[in-house]
C-alpha positions as a LaTeX table, in Angstrom:
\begin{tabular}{lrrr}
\hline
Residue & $x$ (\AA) & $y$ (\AA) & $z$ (\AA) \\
\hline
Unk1 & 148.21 & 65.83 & 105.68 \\
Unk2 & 145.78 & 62.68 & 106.36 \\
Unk3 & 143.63 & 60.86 & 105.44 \\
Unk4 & 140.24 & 59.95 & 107.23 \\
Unk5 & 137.16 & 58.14 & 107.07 \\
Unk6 & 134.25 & 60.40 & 106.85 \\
Unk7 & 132.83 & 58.98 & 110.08 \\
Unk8 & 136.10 & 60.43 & 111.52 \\
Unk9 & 137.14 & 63.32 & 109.81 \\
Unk10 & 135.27 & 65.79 & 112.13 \\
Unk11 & 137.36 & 65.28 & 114.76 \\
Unk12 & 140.36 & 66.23 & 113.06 \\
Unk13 & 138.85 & 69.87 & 111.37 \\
Unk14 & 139.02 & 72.96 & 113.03 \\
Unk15 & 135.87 & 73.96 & 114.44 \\
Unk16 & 135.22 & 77.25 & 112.47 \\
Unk17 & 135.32 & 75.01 & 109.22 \\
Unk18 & 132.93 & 72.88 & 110.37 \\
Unk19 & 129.60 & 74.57 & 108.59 \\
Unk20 & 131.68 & 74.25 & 105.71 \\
Unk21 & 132.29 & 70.18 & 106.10 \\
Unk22 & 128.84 & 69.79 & 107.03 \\
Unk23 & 127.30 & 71.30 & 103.63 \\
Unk24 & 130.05 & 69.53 & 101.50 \\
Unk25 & 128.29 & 66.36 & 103.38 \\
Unk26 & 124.94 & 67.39 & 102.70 \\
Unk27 & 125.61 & 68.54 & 98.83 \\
Unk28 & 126.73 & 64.98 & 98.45 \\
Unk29 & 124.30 & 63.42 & 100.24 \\
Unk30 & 121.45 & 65.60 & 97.62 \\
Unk31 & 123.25 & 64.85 & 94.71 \\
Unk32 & 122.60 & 60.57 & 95.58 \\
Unk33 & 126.76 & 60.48 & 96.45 \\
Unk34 & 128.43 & 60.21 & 99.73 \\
Unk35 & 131.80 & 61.52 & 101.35 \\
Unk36 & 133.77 & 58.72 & 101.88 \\
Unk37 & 137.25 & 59.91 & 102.51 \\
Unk38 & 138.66 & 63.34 & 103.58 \\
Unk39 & 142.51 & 64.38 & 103.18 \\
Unk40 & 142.80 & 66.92 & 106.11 \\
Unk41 & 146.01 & 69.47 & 106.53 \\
Unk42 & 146.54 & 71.44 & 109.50 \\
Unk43 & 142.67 & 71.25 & 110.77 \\
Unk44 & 141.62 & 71.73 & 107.34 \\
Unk45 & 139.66 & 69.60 & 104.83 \\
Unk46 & 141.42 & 69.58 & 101.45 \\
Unk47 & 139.69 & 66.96 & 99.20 \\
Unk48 & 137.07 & 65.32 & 99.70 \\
Unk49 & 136.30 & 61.49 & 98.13 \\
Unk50 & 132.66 & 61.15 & 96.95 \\
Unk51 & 130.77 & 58.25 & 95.06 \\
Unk52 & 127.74 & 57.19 & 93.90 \\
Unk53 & 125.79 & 56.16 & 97.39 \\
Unk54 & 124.90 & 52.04 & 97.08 \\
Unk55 & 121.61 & 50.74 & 96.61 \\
\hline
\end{tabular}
């Protein structure tokens, strides 16, 4: 397992799991948070870090 920046996680997830990345993004992203951090383990994105998106 690793650990990326959200900017750079994509390239590390396999490419049938990306829909799945992209909504987690977006569901953050309408909720006012962001993805900052993803903890990826064989091409797949395990946790996610979110916060409260800055002013």
């Amino acid at each position: 397992m690793a650990t990326y920046d959200a900017t750079e996680a994509h390239k590390h997830i396999k490419p049938e799991l990306m829909p799945e990345f992209k909504k987690a993004l977006a569901d953050a992203e309408a909720q006012g948070q962001e993805v900052y951090s993803v903890i990826v383990g064989n091409g797949v994105p395990l946790m996610y870090s979110v916060r409260d998106k800055q002013p």
